[in-house]
N, C-alpha and C positions, 0 to 999 in steps of 0.2 A: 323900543316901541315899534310894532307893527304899522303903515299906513297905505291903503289903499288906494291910487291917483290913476282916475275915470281919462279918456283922452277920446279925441273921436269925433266930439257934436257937431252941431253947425248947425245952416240952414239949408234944405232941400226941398223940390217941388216937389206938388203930389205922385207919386206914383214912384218917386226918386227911391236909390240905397244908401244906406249908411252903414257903417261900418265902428262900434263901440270899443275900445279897449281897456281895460282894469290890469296896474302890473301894483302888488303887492309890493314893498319893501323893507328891509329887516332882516332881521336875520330869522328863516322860518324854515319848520321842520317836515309840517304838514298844515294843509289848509280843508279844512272841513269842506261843508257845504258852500255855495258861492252863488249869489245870486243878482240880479238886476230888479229894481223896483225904477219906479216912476212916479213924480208928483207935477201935477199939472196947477193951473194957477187956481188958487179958490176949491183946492179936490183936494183929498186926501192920498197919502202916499198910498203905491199899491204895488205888487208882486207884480212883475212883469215876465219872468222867468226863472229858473231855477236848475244848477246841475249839482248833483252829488260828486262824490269824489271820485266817483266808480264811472261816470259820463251818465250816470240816470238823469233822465231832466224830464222837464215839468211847465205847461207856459199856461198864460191866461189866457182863457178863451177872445180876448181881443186880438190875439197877437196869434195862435194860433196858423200856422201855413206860411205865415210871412216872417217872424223872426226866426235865429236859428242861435240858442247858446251851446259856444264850448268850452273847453279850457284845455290850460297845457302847463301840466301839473310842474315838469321842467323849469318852466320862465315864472312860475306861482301868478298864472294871467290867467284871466276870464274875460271871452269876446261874446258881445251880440250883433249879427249881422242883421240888417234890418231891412227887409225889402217891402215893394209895395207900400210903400209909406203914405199916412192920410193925416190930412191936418189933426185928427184929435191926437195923433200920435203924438204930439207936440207937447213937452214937456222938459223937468229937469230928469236924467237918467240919472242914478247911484247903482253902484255896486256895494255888496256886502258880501258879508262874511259871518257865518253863526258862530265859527270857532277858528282859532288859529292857534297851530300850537309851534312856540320857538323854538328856534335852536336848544334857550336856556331849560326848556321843559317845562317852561308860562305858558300859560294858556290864556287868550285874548279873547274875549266874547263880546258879538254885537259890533263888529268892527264897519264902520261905513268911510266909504270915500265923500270928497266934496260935491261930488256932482257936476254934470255936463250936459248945455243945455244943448235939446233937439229942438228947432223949429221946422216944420212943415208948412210951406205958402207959397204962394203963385204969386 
């Protein structure tokens, strides 16, 4: 079984950097698409960012100029570096996964890590 485990959060002042990390575990052959969402308290989970396998990425206009995702297909990891940071940033981070495919030639879909919370506050 595949499992995703987020590392990184904390808490930061305004204006601070963070630095997110996602390492994959298992035995894995390729990982699809990879992504970071975010849920805040009382809000709904939402797309924070997104890279393809190829390094195409994709972010949400809140985030925009200040986060930056990569990955390193090597270590089966996906980072978001987060600068500029504002209190709504403040949330639970998740990394996901739309598809992952094993060593055994299983394929895993919908795969999320536990989550890593980010605070932003003075």
């Amino acid at each position: 079984q595949v499992q995703l485990v987020e590392s990184g959060g904390g808490l930061v002042q305004p204006g601070g950097s963070l630095t997110l990390s996602c390492a994959a575990s298992g035995s894995i052959a390729n990982i699809n698409v990879m992504a970071w969402y975010r849920q805040a308290p009382g809000k709904q989970r939402e797309l924070v960012a997104v890279i393809t396998s190829g390094g195409h990425t994709n972010y949400a206009d809140s985030v925009k100029g200040r986060f930056t995702i990569s990955r390193d297909n090597a270590k089966n990891a996906v980072y978001l570096q987060m600068n500029s940071l504002k209190p709504e940033d403040t949330a639970v981070y998740y990394c996901n996964s739309d598809r992952i495919l094993r060593s055994d030639y299983r394929r895993e879909y919908g795969v999320w890590g536990q989550g890593t919370q980010v605070t932003v506050s003075s």
